[in-house]
C-alpha positions as a LaTeX table, in Angstrom:
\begin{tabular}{lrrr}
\hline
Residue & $x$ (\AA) & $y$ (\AA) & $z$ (\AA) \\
\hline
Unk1 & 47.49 & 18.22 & $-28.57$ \\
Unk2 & 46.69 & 14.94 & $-27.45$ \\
Unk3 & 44.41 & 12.89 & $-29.73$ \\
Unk4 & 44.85 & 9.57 & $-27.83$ \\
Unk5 & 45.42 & 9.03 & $-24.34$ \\
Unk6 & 47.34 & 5.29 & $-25.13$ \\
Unk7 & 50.61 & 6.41 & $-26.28$ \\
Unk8 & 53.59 & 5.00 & $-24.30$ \\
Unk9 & 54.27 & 8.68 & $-23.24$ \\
Unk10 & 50.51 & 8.24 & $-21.53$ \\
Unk11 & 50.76 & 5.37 & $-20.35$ \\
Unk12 & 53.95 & 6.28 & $-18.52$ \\
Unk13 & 52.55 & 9.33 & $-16.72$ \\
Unk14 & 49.38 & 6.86 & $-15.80$ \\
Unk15 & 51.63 & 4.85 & $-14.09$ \\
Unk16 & 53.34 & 7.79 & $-12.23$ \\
Unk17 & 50.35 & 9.25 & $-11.32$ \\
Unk18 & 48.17 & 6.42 & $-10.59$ \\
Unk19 & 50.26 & 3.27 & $-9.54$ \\
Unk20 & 49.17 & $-0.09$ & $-9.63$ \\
Unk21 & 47.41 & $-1.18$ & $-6.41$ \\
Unk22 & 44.26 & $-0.76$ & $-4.03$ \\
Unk23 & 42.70 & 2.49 & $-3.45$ \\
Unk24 & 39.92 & 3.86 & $-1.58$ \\
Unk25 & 37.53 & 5.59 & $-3.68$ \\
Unk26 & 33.97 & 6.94 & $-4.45$ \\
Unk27 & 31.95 & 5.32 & $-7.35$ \\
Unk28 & 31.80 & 8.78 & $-8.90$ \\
Unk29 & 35.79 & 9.43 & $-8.44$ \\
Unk30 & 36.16 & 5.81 & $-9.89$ \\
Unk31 & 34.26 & 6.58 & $-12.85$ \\
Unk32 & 36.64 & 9.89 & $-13.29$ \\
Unk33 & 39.45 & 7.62 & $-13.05$ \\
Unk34 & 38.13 & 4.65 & $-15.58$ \\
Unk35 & 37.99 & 7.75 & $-17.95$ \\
Unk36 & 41.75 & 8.97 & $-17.20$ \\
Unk37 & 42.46 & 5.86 & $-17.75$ \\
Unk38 & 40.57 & 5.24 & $-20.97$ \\
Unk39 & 42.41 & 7.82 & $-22.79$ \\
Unk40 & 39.37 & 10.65 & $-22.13$ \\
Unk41 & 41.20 & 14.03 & $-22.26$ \\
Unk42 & 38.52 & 16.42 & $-22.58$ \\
Unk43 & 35.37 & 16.96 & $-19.55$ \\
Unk44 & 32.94 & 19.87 & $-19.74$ \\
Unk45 & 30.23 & 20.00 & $-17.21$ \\
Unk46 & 28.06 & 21.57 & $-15.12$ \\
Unk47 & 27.95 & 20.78 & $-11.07$ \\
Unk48 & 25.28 & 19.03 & $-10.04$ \\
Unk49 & 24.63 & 15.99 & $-7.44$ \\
Unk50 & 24.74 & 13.70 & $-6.91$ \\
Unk51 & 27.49 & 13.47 & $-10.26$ \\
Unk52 & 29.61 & 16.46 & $-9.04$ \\
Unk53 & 32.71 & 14.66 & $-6.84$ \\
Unk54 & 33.03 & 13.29 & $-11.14$ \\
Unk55 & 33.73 & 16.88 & $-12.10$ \\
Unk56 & 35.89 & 17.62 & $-9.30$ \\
Unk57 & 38.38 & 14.78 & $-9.84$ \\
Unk58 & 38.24 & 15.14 & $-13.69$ \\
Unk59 & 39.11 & 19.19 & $-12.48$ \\
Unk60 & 41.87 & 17.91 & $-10.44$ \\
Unk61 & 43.48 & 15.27 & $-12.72$ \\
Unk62 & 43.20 & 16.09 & $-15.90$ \\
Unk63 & 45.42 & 18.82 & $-16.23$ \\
Unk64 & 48.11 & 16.42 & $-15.24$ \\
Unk65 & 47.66 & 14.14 & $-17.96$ \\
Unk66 & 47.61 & 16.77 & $-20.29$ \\
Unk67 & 43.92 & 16.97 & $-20.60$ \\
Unk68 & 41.35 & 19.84 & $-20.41$ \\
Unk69 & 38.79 & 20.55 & $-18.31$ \\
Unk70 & 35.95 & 22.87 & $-18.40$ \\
Unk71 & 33.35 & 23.92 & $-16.64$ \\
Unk72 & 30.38 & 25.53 & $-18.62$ \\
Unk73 & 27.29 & 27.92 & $-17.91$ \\
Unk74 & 24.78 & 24.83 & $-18.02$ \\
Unk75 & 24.49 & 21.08 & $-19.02$ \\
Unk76 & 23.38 & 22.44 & $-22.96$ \\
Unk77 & 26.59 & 24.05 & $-23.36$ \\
Unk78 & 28.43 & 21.20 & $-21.71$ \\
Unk79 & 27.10 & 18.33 & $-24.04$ \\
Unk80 & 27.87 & 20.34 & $-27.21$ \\
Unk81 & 31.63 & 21.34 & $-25.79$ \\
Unk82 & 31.97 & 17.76 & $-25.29$ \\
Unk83 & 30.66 & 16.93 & $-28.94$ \\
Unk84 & 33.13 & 19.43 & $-30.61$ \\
Unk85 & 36.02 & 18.73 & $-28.53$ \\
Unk86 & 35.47 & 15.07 & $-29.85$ \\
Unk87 & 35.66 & 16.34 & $-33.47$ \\
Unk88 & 39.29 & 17.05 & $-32.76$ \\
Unk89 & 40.10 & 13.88 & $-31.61$ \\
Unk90 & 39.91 & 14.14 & $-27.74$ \\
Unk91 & 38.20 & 11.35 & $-26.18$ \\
Unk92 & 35.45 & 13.40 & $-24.39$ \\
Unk93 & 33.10 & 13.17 & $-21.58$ \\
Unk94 & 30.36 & 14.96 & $-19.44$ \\
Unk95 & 28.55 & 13.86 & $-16.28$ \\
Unk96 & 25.37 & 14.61 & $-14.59$ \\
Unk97 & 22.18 & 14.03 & $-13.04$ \\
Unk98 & 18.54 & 13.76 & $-14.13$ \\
Unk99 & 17.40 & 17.28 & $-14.54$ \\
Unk100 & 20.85 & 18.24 & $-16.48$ \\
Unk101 & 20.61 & 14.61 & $-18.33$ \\
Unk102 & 16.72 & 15.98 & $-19.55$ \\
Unk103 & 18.78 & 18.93 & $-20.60$ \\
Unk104 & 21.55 & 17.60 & $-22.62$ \\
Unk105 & 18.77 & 15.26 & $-24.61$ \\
Unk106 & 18.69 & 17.62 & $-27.65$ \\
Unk107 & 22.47 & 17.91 & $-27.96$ \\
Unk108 & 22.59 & 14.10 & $-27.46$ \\
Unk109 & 20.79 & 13.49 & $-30.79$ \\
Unk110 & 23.05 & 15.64 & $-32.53$ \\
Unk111 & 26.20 & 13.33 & $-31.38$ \\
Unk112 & 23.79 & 10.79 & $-32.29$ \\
Unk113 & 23.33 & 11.73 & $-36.07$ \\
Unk114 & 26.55 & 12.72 & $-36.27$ \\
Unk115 & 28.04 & 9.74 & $-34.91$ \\
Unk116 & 30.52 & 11.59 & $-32.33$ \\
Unk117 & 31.96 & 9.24 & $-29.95$ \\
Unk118 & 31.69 & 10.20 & $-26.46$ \\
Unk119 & 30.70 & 9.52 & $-22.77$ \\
Unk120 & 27.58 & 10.79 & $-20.97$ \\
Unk121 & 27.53 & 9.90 & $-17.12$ \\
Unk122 & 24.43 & 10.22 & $-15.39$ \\
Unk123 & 24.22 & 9.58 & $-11.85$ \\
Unk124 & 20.91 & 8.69 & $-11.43$ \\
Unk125 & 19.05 & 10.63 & $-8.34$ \\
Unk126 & 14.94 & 10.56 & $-7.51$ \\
Unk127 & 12.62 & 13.05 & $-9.79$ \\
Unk128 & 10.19 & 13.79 & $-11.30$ \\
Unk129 & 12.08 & 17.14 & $-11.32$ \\
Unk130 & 14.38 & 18.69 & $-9.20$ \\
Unk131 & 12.94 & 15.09 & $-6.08$ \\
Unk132 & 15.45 & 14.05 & $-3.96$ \\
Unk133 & 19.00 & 15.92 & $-5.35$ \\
Unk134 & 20.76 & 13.96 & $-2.45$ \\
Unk135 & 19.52 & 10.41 & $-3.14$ \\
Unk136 & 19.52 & 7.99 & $-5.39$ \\
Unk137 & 17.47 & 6.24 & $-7.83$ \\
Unk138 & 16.94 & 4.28 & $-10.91$ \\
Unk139 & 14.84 & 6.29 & $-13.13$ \\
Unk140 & 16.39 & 7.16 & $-16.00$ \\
Unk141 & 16.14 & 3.52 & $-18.07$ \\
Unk142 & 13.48 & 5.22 & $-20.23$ \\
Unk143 & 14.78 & 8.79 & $-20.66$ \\
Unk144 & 18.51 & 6.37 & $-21.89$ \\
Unk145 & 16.53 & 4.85 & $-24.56$ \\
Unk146 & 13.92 & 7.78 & $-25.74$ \\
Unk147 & 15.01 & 10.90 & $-24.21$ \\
Unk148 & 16.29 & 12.66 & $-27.58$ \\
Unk149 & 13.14 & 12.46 & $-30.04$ \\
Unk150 & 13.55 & 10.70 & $-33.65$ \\
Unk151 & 14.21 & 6.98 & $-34.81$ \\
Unk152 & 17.81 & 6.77 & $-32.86$ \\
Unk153 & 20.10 & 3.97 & $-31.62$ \\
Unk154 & 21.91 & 4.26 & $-28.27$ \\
Unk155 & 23.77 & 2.52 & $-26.14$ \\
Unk156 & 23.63 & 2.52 & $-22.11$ \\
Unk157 & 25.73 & 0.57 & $-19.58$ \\
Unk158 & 25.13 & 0.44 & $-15.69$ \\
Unk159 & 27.97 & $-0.43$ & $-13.40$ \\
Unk160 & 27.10 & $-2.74$ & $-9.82$ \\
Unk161 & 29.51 & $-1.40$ & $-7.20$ \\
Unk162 & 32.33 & 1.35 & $-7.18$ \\
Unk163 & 35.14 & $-1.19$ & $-9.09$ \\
Unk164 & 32.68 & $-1.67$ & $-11.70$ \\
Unk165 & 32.15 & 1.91 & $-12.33$ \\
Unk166 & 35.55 & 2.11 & $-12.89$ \\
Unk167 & 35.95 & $-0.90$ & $-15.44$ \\
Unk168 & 32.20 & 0.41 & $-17.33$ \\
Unk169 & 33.50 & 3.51 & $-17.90$ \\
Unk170 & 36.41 & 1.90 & $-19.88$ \\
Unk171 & 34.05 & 0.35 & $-21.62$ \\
Unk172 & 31.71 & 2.74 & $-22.39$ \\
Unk173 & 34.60 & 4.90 & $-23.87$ \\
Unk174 & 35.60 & 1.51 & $-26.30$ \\
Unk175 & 32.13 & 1.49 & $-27.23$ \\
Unk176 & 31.84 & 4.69 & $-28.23$ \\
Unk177 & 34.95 & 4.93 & $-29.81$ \\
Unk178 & 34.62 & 1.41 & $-31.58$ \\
Unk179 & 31.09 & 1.97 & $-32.75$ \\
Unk180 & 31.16 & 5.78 & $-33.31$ \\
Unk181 & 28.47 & 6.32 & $-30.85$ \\
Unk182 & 27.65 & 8.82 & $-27.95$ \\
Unk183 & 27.86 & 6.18 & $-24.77$ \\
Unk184 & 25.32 & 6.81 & $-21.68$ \\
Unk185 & 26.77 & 5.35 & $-18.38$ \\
Unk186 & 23.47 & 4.80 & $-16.05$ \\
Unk187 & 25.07 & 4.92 & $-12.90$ \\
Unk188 & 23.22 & 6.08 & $-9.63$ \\
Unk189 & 23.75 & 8.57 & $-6.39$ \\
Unk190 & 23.73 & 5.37 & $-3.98$ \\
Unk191 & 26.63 & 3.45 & $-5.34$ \\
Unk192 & 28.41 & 7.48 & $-7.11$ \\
Unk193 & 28.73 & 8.19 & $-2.90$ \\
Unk194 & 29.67 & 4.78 & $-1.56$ \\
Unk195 & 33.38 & 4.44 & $-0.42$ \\
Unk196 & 34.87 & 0.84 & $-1.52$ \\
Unk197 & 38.32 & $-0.67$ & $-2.18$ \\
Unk198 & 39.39 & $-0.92$ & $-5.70$ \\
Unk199 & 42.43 & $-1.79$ & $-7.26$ \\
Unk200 & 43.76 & 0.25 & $-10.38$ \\
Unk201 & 45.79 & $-1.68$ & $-12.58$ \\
Unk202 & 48.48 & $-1.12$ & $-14.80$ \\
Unk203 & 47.62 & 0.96 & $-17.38$ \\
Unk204 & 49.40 & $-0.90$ & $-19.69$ \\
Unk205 & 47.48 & $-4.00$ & $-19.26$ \\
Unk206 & 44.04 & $-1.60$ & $-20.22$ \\
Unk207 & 42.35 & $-2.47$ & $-23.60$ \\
Unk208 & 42.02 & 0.93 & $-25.23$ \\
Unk209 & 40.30 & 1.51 & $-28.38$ \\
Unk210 & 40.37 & 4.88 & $-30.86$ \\
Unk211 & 37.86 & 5.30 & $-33.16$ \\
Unk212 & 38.70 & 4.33 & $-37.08$ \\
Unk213 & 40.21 & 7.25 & $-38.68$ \\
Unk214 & 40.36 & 7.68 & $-42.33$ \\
Unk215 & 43.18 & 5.92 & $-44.45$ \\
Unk216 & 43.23 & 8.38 & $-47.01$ \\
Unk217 & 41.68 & 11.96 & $-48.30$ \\
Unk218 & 39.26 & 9.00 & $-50.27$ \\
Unk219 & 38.24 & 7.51 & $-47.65$ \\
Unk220 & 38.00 & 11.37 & $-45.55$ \\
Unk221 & 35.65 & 12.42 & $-48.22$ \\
Unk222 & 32.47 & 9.97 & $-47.02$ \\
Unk223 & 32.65 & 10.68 & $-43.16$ \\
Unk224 & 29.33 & 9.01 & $-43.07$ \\
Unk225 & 29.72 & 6.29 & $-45.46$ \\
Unk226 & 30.11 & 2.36 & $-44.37$ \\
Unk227 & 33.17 & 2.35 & $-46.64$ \\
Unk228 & 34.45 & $-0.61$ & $-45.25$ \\
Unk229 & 31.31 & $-2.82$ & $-45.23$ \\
Unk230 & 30.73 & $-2.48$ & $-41.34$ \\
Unk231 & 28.75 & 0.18 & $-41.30$ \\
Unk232 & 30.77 & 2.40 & $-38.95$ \\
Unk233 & 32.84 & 5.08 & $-41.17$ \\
Unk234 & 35.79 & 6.62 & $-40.45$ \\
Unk235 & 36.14 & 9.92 & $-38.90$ \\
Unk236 & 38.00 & 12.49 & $-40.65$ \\
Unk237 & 39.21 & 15.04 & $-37.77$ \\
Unk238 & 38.70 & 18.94 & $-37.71$ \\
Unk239 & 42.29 & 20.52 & $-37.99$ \\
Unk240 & 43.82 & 17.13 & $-40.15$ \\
Unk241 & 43.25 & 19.09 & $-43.20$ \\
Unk242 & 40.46 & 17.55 & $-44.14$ \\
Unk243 & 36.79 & 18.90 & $-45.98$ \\
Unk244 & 34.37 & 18.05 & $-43.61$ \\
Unk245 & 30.71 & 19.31 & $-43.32$ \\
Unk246 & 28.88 & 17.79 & $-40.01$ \\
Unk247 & 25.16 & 18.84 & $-39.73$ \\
Unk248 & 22.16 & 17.76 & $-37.31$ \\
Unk249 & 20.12 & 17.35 & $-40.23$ \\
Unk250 & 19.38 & 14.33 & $-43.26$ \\
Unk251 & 23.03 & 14.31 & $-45.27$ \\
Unk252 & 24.37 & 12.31 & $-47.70$ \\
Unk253 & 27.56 & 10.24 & $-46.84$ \\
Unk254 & 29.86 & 12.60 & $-47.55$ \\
Unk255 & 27.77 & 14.72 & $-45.40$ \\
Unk256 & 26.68 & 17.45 & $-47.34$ \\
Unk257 & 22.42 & 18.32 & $-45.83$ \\
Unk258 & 19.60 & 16.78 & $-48.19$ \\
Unk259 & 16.83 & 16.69 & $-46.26$ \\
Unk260 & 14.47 & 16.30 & $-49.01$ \\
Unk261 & 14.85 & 13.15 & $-50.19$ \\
Unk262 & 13.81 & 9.85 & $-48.76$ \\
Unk263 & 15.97 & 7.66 & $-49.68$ \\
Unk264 & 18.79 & 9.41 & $-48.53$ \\
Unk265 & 16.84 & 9.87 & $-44.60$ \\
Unk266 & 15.83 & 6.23 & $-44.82$ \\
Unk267 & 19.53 & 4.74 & $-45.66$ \\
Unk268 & 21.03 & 6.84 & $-43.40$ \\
Unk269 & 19.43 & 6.14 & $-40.00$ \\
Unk270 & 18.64 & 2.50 & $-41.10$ \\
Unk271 & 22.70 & 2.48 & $-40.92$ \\
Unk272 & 22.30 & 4.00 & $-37.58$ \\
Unk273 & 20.38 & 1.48 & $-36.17$ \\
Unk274 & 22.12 & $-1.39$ & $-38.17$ \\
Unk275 & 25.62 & $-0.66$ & $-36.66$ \\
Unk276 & 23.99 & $-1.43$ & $-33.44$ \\
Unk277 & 22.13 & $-4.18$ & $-34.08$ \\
Unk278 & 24.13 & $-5.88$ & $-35.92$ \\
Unk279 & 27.19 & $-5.80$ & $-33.48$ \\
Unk280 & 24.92 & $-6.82$ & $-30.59$ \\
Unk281 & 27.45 & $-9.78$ & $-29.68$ \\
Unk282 & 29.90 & $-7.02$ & $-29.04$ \\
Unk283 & 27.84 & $-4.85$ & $-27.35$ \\
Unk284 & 25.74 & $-6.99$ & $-24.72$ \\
Unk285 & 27.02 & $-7.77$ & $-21.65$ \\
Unk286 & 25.47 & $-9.69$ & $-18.57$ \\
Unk287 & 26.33 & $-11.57$ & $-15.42$ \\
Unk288 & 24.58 & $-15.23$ & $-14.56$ \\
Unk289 & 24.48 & $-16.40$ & $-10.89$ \\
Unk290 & 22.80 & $-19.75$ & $-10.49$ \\
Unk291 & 20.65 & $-19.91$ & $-13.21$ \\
Unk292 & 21.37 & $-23.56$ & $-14.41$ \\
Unk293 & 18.27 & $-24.90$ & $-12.30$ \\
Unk294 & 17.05 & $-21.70$ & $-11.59$ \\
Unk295 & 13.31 & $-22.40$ & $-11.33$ \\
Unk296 & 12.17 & $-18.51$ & $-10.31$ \\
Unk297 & 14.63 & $-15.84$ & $-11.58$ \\
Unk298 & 16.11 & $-12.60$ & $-10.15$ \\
Unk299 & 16.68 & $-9.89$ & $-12.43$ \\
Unk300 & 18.37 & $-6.70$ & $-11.33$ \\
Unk301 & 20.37 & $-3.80$ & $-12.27$ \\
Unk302 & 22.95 & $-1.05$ & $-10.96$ \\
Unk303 & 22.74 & $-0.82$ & $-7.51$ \\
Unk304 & 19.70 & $-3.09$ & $-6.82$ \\
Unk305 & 21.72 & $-6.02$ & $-8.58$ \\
Unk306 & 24.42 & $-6.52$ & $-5.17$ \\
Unk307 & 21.52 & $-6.80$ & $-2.36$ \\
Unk308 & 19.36 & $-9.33$ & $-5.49$ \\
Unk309 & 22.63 & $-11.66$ & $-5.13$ \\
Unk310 & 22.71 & $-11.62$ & $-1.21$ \\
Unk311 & 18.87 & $-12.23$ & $-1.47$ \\
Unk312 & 19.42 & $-15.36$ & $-4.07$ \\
Unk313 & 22.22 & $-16.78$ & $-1.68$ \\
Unk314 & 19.86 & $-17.07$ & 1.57 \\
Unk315 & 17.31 & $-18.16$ & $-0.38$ \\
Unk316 & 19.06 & $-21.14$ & $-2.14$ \\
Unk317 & 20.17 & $-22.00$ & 1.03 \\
Unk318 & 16.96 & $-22.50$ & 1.88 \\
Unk319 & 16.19 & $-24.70$ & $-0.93$ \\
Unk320 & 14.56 & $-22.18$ & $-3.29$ \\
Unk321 & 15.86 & $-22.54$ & $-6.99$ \\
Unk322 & 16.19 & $-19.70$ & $-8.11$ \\
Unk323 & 19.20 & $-17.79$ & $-9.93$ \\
Unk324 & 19.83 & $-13.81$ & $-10.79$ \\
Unk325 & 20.33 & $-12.26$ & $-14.28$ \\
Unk326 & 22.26 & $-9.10$ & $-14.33$ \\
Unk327 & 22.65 & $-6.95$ & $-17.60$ \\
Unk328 & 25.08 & $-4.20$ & $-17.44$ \\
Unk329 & 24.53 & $-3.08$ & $-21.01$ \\
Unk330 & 20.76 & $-1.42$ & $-20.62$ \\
Unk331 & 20.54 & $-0.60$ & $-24.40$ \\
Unk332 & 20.59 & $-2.76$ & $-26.71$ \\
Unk333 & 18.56 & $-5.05$ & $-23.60$ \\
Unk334 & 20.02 & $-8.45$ & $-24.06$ \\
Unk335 & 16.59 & $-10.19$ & $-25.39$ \\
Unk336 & 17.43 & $-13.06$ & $-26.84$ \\
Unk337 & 18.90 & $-14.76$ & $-23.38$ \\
Unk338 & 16.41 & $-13.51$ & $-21.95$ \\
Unk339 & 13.80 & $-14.81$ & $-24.23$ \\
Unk340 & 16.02 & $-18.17$ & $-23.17$ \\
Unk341 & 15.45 & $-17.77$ & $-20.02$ \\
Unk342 & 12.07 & $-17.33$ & $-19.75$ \\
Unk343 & 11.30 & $-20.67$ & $-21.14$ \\
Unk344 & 13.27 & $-22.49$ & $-18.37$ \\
Unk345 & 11.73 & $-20.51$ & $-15.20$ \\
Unk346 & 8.05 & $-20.02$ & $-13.73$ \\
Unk347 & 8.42 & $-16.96$ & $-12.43$ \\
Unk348 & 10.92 & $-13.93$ & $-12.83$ \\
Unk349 & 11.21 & $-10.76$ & $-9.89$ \\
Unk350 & 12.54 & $-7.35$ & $-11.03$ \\
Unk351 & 13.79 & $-5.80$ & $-8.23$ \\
Unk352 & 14.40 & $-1.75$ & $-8.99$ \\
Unk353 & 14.69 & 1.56 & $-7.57$ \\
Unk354 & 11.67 & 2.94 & $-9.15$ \\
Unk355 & 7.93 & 2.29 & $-9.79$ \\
Unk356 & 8.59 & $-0.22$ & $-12.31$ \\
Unk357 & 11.09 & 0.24 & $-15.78$ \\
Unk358 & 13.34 & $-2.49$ & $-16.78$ \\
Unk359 & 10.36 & $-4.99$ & $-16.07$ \\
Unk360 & 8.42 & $-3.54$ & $-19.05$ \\
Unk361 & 10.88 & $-4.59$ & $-20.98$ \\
Unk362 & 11.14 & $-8.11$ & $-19.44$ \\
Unk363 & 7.77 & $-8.05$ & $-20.51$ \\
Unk364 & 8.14 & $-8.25$ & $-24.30$ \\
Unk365 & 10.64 & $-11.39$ & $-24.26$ \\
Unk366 & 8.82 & $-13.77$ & $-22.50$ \\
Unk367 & 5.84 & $-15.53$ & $-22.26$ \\
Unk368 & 2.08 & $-14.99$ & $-20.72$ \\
Unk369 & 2.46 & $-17.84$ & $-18.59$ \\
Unk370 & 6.15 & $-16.84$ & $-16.89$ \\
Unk371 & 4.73 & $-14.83$ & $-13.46$ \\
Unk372 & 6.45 & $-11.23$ & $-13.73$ \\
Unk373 & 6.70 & $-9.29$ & $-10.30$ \\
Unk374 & 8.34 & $-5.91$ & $-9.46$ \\
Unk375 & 9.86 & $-5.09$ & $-6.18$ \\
Unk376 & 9.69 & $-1.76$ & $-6.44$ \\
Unk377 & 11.04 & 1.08 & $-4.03$ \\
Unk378 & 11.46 & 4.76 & $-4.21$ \\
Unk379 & 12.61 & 7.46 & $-1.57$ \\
Unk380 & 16.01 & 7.19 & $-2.24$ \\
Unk381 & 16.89 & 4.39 & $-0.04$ \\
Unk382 & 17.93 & 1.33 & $-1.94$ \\
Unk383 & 16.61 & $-2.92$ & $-1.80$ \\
Unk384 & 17.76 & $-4.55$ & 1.56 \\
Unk385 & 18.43 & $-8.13$ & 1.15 \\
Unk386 & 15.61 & $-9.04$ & 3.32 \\
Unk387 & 12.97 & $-7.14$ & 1.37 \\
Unk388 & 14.31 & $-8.92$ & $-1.58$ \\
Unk389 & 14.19 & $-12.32$ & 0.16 \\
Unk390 & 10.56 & $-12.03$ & 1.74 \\
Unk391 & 9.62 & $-11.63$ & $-2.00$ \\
Unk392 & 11.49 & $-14.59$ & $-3.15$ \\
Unk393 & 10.21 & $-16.79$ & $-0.71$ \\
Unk394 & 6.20 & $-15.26$ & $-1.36$ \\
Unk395 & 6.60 & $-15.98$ & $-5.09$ \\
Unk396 & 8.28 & $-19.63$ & $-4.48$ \\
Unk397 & 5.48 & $-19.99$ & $-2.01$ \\
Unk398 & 2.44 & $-18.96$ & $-4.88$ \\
Unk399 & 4.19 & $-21.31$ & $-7.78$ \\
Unk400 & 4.42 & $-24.17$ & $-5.78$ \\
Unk401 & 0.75 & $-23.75$ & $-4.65$ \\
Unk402 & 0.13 & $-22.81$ & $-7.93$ \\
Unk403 & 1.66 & $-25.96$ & $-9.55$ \\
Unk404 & $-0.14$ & $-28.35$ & $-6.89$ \\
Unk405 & $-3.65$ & $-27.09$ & $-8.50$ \\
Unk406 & $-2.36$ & $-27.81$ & $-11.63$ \\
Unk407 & $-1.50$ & $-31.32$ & $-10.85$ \\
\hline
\end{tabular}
């Protein structure tokens, strides 16, 4: 069986299969091939678009690197083959879309509370419901965060273009392996169906993490116990030989169940949340354009974030200061620059492909005074560059008219 994915024997058959160079590729087969080449060697899924060109690659390849691939009766039993398969060692993903991604949500608190490492893709397309299966959206920010019910940390990344999806999804798997933590990747139908140029490189020059396993049968016998200060523990694997109870429900760090007592609920999912937020340098990551004078301030995501940066290039050359903030990790938001950055501007556009998400959470970081507009668009068709400009230059119009009266 293979537990890794990095070993040189791996690597090797990476580099036979996939060589070094450019490629022409849909975001969703570029997020199959970020996983190959992040070490994933387990997929169970479900068809459903706009994610299922993911599933058909992962169908395709993974059999030649010596991986498995599965397709299951629904997205339920896909999440939970995905969570078992990782308690064997395989780095494991799934993919889908909204309706399946509601679906998995119960399964995804399990991997949650028991800290099993693995990738969930969802390729964002326009709801409520079954909406627009062919199109895409960005709709999903919230159901990331709070789909599965409880006090629960998670972590979401969103790739910009097809290239990207392929270096997020490396990512995501490091995250999840480094942190012990199921990994959402928000991408979306518009960018999962464009056709780009990427290059692949060599595999060998990939940073590819494994999660911590145990050192000893001491160390094996607290599988949820921060028994090296950090608050991530070591994951004994099924079939090492190893005792190892894993259960849904309140447990002690060795993991045997108590769900009776309080203490043992409260220092358990206080560690939860603590081995997020207290790696948050690790975790965040964002992209500035511009924002050193930046007077009004873009701030975009996924596939709105490309057309936001054509929009802040016209616009700056017509003498507007503004600059664009672009977070790729979703959860944990990266608050405390933006808090920064809301002092320095006036004014701060969201633009999004829905009725209005990441803005709300703009909204907690800065202050009153700090204009916050959406430019909000749903129907499946994404931001031009011109709708995105003619609200640049509006609000650049209203704060300079705005700071006359107030002189």
């Amino acid at each position: 069986m293979i537990i890794r994915g990095d070993e040189p024997e791996q690597i090797e058959l990476l580099k036979k299969l996939y060589p070094k160079g450019n490629y022409f590729m849909q975001g969703d087969e570029a997020i199959a091939y970020g996983a190959l080449f992040a070490g994933c060697r387990f997929y169970a899924g479900y068809p459903i678009t706009p994610a299922s060109e993911i599933a058909e690659t992962m169908a395709r390849e993974l059999p030649k690197v010596k991986g498995y691939y599965i397709q299951m009766e629904d997205e339920i039993a896909s999440i939970a083959a995905v969570v078992g398969a990782s308690w064997t060692g395989l780095k494991s993903m799934t993919a889908t879309s909204g309706p399946g991604f509601s679906l998995m949500q119960e399964n995804l608190g399990l991997a949650i509370m028991t800290e099993t490492p693995l990738v969930l893709v969802d390729v964002q397309r326009s709801g409520p419901s079954t909406g627009q299966a062919t199109k895409g959206a960005q709709g999903d920010f919230f159901q990331a965060r709070w789909g599965t019910h409880g006090d629960h940390p998670i972590i979401a990344i969103s790739p910009t273009s097809v290239e990207d999806s392929f270096w997020e999804t490396i990512r995501a798997f490091n995250l999840s392996e480094k942190f012990r933590i199921p990994v959402v990747l928000l991408a979306d139908g518009v960018i999962g169906h464009t056709r780009e140029q990427i290059r692949l490189p060599d595999p060998e020059d990939v940073e590819i993490l494994y999660r911590k396993l145990p050192k000893n049968e001491e160390e094996a016998k607290y599988p949820f116990g921060d028994v090296h200060g950090d608050l991530i523990p070591p994951m004994p694997l099924f079939g090492k030989g190893y005792f190892t109870h894993v259960t849904g429900s309140t447990h002690k760090e060795t993991g045997l169940r108590d769900v009776y007592t309080p203490e043992v609920h409260n220092r358990l999912v206080r560690r939860l949340h603590d081995k997020i937020e207290k790696h948050r340098a690790e975790i965040e990551k964002w992209e500035e354009y511009y924002t050193e004078d930046a007077e009004i301030l873009v701030v975009s995501w996924g596939v709105s974030a490309r057309p936001s940066l054509g929009a802040v290039l016209k616009a700056r050359e017509e003498g507007i200061n503004v600059g664009l903030f672009v977070p790729k990790t979703m959860h944990p938001f990266p608050e405390k620059r933006i808090k920064e950055l809301g002092k320095q501007v006036r004014a701060i556009l969201v633009p999004e492909m829905n009725l209005g998400q990441i803005i709300l959470e703009i909204q907690r970081f800065v202050n009153d005074d700090v204009v916050l507009k959406g430019v909000n668009k749903i129907g499946g068709v994404p931001l031009t560059v011109q709708e995105i400009l003619k609200e640049i230059k509006e609000l650049s119009s209203a704060e300079r008219s705005r700071h006359r009266s107030a002189d």
